[in-house]
Backbone bond lengths (Angstrom), bond angles and torsions (degrees), N, CA, C in turn:
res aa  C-N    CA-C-N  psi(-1)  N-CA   C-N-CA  omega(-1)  CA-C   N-CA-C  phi
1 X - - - 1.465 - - 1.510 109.16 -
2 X 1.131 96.00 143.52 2.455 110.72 -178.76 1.423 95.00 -51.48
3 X 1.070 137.35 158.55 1.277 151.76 114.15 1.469 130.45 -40.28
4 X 1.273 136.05 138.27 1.462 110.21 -168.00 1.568 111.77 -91.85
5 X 1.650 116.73 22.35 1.301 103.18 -157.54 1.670 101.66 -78.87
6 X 1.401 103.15 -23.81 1.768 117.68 -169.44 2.022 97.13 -74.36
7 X 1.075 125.44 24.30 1.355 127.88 -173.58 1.889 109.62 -138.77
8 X 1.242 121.79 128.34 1.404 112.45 -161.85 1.662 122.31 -83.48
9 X 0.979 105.19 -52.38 1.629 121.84 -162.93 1.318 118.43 -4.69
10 X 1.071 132.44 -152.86 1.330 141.35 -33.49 2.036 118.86 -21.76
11 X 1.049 114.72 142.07 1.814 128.35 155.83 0.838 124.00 -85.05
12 X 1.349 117.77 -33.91 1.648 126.95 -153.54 1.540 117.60 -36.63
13 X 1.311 133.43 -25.93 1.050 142.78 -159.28 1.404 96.42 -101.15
14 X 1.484 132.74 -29.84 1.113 111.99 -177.87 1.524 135.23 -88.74
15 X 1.665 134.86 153.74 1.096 120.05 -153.74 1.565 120.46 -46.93
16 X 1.259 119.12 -156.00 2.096 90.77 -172.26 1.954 84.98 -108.09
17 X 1.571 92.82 -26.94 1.964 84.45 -175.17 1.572 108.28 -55.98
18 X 1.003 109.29 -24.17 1.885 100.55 174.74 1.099 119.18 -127.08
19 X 1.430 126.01 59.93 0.942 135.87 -170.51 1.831 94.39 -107.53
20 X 1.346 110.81 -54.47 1.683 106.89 165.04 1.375 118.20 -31.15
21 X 1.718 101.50 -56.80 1.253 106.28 -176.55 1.404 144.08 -46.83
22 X 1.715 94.36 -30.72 1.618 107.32 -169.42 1.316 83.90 -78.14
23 X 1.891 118.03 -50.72 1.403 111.16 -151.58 1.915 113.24 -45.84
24 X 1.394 96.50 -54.16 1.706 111.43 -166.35 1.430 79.90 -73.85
25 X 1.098 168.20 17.78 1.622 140.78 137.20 1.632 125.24 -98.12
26 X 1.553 111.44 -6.96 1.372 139.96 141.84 1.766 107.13 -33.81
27 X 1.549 93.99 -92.76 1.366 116.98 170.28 1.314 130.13 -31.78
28 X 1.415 114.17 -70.63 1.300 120.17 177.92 1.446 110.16 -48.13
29 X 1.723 116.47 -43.68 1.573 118.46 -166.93 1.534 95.72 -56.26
30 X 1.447 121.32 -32.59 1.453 115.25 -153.69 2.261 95.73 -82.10
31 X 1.309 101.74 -38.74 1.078 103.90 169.97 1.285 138.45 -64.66
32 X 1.507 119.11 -21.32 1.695 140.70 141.77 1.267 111.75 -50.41
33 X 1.246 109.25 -74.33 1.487 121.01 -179.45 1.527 128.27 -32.60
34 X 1.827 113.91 -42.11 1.038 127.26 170.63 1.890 107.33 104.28
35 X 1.197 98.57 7.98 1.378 104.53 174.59 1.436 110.19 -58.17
36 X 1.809 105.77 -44.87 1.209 106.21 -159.43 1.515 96.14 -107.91
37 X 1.258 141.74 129.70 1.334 142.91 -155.77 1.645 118.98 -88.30
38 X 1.534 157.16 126.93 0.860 130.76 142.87 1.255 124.10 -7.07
39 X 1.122 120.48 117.66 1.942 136.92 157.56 1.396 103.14 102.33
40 X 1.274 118.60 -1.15 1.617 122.01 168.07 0.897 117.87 -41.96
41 X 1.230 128.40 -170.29 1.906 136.49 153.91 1.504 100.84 -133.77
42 X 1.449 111.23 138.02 1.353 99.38 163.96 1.336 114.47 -91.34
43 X 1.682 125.79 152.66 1.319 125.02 155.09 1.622 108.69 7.50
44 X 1.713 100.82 144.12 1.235 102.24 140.28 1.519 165.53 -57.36
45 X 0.666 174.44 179.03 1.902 161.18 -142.44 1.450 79.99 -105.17
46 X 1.429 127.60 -72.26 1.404 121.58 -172.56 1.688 121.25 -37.48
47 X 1.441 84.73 -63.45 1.606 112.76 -170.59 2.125 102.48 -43.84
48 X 1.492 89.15 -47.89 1.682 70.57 -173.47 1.380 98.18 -102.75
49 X 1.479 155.87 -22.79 1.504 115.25 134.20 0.813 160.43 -25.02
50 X 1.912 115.49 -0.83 1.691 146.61 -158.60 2.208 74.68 -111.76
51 X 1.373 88.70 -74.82 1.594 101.87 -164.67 1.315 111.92 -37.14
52 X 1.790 117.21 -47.20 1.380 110.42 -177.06 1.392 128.33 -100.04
53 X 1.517 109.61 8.40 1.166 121.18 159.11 1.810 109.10 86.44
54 X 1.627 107.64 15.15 1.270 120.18 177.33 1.336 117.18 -119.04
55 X 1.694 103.89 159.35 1.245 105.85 160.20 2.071 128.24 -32.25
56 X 1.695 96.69 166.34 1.260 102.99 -164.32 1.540 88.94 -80.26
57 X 1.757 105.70 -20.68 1.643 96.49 -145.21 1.805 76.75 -88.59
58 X 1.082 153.62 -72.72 1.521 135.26 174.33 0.941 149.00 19.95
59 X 1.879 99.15 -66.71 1.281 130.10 130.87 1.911 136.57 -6.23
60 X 1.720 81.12 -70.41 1.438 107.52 155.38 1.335 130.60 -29.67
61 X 1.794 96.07 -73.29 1.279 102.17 -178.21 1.008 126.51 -69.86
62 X 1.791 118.41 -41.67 1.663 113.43 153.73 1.230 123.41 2.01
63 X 1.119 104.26 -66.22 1.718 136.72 -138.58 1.857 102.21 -84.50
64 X 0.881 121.12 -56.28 1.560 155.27 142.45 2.006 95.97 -14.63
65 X 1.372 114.59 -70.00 1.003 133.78 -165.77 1.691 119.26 -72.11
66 X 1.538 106.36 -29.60 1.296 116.74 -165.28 1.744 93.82 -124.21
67 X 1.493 116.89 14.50 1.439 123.55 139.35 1.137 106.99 -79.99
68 X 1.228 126.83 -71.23 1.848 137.95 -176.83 1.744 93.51 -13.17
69 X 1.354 105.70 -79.21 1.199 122.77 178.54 1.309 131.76 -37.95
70 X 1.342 105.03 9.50 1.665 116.87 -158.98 1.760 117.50 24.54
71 X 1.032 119.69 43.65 2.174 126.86 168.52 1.091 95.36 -101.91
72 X 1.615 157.20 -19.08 1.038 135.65 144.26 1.572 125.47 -124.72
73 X 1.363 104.47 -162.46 1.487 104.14 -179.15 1.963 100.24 -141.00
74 X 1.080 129.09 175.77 1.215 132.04 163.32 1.661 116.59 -147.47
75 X 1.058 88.54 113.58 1.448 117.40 167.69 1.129 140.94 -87.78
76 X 1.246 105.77 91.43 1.433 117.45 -167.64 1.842 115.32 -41.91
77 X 1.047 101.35 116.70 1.961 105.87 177.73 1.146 118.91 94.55
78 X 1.637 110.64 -5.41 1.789 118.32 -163.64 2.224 96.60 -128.69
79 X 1.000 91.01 -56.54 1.737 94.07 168.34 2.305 103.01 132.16
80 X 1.195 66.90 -147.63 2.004 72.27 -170.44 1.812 101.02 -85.82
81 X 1.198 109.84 125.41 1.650 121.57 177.83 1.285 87.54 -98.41
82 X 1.906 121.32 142.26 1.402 123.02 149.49 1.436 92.09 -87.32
83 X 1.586 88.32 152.73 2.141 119.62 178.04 1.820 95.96 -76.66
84 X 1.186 121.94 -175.12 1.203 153.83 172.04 1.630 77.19 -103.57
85 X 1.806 93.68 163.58 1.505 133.30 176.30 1.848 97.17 -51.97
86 X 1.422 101.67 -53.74 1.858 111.38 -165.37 1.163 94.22 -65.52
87 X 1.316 153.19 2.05 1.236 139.56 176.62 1.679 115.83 -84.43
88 X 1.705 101.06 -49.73 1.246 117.26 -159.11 1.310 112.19 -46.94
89 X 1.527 128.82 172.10 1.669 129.02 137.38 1.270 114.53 -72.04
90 X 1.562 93.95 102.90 1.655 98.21 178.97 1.642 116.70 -54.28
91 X 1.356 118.62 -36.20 1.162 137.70 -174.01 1.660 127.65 -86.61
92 X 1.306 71.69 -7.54 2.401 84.57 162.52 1.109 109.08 -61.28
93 X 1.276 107.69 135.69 1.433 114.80 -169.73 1.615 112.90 -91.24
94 X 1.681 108.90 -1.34 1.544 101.67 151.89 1.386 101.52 -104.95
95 X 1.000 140.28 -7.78 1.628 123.37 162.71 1.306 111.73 -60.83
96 X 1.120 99.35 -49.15 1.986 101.91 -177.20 1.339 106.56 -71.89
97 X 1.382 133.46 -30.72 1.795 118.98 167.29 1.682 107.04 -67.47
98 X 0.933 120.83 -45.09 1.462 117.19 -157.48 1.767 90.30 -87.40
99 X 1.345 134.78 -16.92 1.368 101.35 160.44 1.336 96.78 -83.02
100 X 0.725 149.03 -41.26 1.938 137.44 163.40 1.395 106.57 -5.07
101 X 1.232 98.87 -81.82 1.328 124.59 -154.20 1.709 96.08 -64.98
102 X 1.312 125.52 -8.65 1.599 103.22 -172.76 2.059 87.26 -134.31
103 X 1.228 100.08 55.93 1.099 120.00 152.52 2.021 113.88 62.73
104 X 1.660 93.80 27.14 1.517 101.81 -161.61 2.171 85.99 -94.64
105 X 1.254 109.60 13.21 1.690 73.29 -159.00 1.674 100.03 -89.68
106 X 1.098 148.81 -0.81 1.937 127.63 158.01 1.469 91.00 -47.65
107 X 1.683 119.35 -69.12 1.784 92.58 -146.12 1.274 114.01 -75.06
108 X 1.504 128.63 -5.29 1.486 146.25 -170.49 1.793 82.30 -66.36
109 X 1.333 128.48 -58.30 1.369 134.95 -152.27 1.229 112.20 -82.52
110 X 1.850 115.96 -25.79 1.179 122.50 -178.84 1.882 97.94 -76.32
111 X 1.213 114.03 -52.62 1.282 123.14 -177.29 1.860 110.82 -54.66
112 X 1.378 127.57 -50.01 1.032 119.42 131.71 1.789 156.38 20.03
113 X 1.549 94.88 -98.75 1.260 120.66 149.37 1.577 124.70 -51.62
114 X 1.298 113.29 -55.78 1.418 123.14 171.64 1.819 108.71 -39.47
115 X 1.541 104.30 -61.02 1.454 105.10 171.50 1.353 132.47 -34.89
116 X 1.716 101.38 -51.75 1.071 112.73 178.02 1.287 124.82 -56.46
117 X 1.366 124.92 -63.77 1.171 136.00 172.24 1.405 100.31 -46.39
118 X 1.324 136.35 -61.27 1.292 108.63 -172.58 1.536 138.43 -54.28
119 X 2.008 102.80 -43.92 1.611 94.76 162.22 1.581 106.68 -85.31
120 X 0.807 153.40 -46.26 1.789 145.32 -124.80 1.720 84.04 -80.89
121 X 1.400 123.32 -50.30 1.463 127.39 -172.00 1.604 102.89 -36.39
122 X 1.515 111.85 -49.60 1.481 116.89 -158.75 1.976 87.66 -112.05
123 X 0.637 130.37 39.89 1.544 141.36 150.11 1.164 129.56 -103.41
124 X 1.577 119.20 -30.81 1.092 154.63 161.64 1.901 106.03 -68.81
125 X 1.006 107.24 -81.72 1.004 99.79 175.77 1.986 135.39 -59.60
126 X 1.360 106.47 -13.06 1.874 109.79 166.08 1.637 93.60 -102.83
127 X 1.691 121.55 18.36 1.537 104.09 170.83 1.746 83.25 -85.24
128 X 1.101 114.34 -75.54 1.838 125.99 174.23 1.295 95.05 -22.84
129 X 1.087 158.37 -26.33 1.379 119.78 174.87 1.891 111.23 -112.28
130 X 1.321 117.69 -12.60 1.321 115.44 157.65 1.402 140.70 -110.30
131 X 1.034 120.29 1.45 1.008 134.59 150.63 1.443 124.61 -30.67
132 X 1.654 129.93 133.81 1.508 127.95 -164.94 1.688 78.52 -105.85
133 X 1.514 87.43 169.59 1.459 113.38 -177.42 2.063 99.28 -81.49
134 X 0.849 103.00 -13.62 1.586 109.15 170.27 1.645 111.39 -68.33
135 X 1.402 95.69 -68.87 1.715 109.46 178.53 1.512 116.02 -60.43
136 X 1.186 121.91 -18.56 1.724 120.43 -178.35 1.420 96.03 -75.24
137 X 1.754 120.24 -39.29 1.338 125.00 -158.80 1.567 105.19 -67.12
138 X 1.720 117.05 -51.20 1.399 133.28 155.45 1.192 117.92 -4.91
139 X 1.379 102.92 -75.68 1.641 130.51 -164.76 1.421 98.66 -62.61
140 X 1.302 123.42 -58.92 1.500 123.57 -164.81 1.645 101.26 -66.06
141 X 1.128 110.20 -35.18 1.370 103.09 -168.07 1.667 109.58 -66.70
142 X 1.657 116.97 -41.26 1.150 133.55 140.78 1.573 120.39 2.26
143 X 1.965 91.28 -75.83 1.343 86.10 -173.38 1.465 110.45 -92.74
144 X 1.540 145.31 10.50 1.352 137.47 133.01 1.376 102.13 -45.27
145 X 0.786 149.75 -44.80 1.677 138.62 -157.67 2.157 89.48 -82.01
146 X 0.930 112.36 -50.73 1.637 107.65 170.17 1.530 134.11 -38.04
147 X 1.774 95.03 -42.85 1.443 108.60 -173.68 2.155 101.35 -63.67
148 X 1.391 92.16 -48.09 1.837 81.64 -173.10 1.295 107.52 -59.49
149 X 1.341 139.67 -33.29 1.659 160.92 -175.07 1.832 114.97 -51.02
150 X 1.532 89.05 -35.78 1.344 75.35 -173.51 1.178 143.45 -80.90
151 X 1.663 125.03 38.48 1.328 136.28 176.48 1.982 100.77 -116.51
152 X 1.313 95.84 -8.41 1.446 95.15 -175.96 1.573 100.08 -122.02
153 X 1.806 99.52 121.18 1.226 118.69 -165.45 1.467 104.32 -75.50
154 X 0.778 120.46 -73.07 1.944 116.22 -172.63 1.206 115.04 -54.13
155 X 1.751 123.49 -21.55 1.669 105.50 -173.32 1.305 90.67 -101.76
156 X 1.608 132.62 -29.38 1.424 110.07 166.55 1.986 127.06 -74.60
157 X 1.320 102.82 5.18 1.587 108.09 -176.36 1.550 73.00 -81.11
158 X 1.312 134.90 -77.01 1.505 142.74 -135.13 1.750 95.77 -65.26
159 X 0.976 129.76 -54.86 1.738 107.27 163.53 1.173 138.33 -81.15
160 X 1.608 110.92 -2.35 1.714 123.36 144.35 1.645 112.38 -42.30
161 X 1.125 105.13 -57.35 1.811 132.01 -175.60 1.934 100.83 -48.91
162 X 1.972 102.98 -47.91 0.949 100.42 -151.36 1.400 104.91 -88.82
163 X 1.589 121.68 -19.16 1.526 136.90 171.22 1.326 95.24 -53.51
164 X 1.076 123.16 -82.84 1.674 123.23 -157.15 1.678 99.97 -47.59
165 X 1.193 118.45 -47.45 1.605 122.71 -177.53 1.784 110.91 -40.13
166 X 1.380 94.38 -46.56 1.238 128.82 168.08 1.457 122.39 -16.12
167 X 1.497 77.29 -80.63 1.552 104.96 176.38 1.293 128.73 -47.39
168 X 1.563 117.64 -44.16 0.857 151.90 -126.81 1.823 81.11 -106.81
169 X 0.827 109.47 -55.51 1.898 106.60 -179.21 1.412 98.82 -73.31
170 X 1.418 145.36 -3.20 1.147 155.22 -168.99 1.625 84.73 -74.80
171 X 0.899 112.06 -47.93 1.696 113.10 -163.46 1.656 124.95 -67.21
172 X 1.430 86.46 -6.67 1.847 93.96 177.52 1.647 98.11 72.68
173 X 1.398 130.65 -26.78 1.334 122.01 176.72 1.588 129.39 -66.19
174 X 1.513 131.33 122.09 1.084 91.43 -129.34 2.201 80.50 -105.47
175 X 1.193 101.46 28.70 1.160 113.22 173.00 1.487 141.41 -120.79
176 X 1.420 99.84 15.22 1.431 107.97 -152.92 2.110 71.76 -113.35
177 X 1.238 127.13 -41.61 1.677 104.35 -162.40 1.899 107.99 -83.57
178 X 2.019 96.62 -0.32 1.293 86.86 163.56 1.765 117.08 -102.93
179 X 1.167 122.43 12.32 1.562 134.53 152.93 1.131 107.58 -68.59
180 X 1.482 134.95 -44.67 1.327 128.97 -141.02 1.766 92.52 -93.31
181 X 1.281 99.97 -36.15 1.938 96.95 -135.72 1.531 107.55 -61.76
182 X 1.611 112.70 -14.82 1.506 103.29 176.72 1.282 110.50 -84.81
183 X 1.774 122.83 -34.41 1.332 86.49 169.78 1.244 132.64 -103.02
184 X 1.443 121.57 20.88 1.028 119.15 151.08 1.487 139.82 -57.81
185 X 1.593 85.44 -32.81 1.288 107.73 163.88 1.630 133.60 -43.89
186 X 1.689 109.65 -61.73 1.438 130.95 157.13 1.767 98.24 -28.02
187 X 1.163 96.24 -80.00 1.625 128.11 -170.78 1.246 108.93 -15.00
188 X 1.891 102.00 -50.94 1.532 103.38 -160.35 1.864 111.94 -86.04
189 X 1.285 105.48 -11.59 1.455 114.34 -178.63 1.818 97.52 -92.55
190 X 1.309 128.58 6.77 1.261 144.63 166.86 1.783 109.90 -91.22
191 X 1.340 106.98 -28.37 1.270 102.37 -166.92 1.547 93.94 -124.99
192 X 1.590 129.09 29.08 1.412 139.45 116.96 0.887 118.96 -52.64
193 X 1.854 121.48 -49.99 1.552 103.03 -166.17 1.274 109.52 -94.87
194 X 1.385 106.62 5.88 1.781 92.59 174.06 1.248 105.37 -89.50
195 X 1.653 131.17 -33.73 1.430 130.23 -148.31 1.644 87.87 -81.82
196 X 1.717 117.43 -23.42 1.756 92.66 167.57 1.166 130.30 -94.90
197 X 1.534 94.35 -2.61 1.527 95.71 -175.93 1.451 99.54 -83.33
198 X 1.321 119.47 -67.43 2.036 116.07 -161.24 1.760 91.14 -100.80
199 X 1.195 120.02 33.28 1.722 99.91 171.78 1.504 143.15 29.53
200 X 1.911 96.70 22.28 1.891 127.79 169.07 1.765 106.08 -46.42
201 X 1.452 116.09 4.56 1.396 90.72 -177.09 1.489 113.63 -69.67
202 X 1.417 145.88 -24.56 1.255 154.60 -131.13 1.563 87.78 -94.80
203 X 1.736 114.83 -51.81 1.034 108.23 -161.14 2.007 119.22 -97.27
204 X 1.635 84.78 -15.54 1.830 73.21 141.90 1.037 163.96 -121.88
205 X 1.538 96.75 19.82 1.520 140.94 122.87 1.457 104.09 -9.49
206 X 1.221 121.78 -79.43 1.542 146.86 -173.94 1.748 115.39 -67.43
207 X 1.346 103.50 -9.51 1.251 118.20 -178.17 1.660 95.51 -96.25
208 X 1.386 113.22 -60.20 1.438 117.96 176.28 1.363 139.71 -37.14
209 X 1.897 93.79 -35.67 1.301 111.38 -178.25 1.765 109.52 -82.34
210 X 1.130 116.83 -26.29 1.684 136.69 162.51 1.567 112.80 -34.36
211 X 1.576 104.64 -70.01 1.257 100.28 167.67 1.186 128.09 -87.92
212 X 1.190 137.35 -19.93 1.573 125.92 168.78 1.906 96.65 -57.79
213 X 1.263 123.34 -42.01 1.396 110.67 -170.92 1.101 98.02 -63.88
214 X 1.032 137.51 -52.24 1.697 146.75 171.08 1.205 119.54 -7.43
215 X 1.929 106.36 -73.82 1.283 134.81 -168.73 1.793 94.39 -74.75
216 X 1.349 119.19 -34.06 1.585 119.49 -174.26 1.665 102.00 -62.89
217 X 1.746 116.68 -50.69 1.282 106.88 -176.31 1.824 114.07 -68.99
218 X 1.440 130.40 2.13 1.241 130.52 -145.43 1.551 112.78 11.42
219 X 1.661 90.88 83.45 1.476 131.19 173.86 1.717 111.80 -115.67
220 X 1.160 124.86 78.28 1.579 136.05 -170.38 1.413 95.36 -55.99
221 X 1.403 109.48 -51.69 1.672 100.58 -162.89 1.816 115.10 -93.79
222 X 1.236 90.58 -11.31 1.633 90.36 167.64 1.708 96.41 -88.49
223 X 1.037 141.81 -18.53 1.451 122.13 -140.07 2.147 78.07 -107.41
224 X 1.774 113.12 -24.76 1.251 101.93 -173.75 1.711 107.99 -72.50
225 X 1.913 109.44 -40.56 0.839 106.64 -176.78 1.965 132.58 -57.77
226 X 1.486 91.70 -17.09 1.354 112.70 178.48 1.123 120.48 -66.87
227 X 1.450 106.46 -28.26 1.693 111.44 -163.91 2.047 101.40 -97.50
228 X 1.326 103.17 -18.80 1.428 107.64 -177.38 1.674 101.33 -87.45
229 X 1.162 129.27 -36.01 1.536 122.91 164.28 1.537 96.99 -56.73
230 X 1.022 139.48 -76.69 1.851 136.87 173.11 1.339 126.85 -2.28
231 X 1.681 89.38 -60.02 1.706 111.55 179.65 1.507 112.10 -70.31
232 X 1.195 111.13 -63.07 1.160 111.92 178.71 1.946 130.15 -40.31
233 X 1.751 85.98 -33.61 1.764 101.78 -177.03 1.897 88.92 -63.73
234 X 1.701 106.47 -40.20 1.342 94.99 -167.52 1.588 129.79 -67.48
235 X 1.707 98.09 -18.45 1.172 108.16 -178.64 1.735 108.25 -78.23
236 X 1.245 104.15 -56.03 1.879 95.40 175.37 1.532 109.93 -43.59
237 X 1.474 128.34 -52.28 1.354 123.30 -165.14 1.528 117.07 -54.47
238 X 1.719 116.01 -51.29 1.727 111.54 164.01 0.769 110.31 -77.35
239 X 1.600 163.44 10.01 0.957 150.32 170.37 1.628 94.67 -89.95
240 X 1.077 127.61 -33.81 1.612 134.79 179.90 1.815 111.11 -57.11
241 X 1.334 86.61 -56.54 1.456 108.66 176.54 1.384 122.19 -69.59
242 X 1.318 113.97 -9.81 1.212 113.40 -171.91 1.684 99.76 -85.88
243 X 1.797 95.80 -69.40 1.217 112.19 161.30 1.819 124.09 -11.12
244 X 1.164 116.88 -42.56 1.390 153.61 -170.27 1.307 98.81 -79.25
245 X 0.914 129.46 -53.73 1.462 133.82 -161.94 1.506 115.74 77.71
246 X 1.107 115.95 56.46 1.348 107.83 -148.30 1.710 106.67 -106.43
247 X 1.014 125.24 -11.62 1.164 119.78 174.12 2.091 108.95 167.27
248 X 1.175 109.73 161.88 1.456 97.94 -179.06 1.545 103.88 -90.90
249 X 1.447 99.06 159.31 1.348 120.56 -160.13 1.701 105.27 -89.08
250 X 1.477 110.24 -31.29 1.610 117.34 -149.08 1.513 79.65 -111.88
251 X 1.570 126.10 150.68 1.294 110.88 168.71 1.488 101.20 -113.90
252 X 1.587 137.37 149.69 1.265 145.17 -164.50 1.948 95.27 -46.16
253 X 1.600 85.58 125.22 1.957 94.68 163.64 1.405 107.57 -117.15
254 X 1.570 104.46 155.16 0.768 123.26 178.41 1.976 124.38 -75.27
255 X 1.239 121.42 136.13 1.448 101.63 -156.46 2.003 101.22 -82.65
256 X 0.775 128.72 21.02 1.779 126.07 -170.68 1.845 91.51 -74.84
């Protein structure tokens, strides 16, 4: 079993509604971080209710919370096991800050990106072939509402977000825009800090209009090839920015 020295607290001071909260974002950081090792145990229920100066039931919920998250496990008669990396929710939005925050975000983005390109490429392309003559009209109209947008970063990020979403129901699948939407999600607060940092909206703007023409001609392989010129613009731009230091990618989540 860990020692509690690799764990910070006291809480005591903080209100009691987030008192879980700090605890399981305590923890988890230490379990990102690598402080606390795959196959460990953490402290006991007591032991780190002694340490953080909280209730047992806190404790609890922690614990409760940073299962959700797949960083641990509980074992009945033995205590709390931390998971390996392959366990976690890659896509928790305090997993994904706190590998941020401890210097994980290139491969977080490479890993990311990789996703993307693999479905959105071929999302793009079964939008072009199912797509109704109703929904192409949608979309385009969509992206007319983009073209005036693109000097304004947040209301054109938010129907950037909502095009690809778009698309993504384009496919008649009725599972592929609930794969995408978290990391598209990440993605699109990624392609905030580029559109202020190098001002790329114009040209993927011009990327956008590629594949909607794409998906309009039900052109699979133009509409795939369209979306991989897209991605790719997206991948040089944070990778630029990253490089840059230019701002964080993940914005602070809340641990519930």
């Amino acid at each position: 079993m860990m020692s509690s020295d690799r764990l910070v607290g006291p809480f005591a001071k903080r209100s009691r509604e987030r008192l879980h909260e700090a605890v399981t974002e305590e923890v988890a950081g230490a379990i990102v971080s690598g402080s606390i090792a795959p196959g460990e145990y953490l402290p006991t229920e007591m032991g780190l209710a002694g340490q953080f100066e909280v209730s047992r039931t806190v404790i609890r919920e922690a614990v409760k919370v940073l299962a959700t998250k797949g960083l641990v496990e509980v074992l009945h008669g033995q205590g709390v096991r931390v998971l390996p990396r392959h366990a976690w929710n890659s896509l928790d939005p305090l997993v994904l800050r706190l590998r941020e925050r401890d210097g994980g975000l290139p491969e977080l983005l490479r890993e990311l990106l990789q996703v993307r390109r693999i479905v959105e490429t071929e999302v793009a392309a079964l939008a072009a072939e199912m797509a109704s003559d109703e929904e192409i009209t949608d979309v385009q109209s969509l992206l007319t509402r983009m073209d005036a947008l693109v000097t304004d970063v947040d209301a054109y990020n938010a129907l950037d977000l909502h095009l690809h979403d778009r698309l993504a129901t384009l496919t008649h699948n009725s599972l592929l825009p609930a794969m995408l939407r978290p990391v598209s999600d990440l993605l699109a607060r990624g392609r905030e800090v580029t559109l202020r940092a190098h001002g790329t909206g114009a040209l993927a703007q011009a990327h956008h209009r590629e594949i909607v023409d794409a998906v309009a001609r039900h052109d699979p392989a133009a509409a795939r090839d369209a979306m991989t010129r897209h991605l790719w613009l997206f991948e040089d731009d944070i990778q630029r920015a990253v490089l840059a230091h230019e701002g964080s990618i993940f914005a602070t989540a809340a641990t519930r």
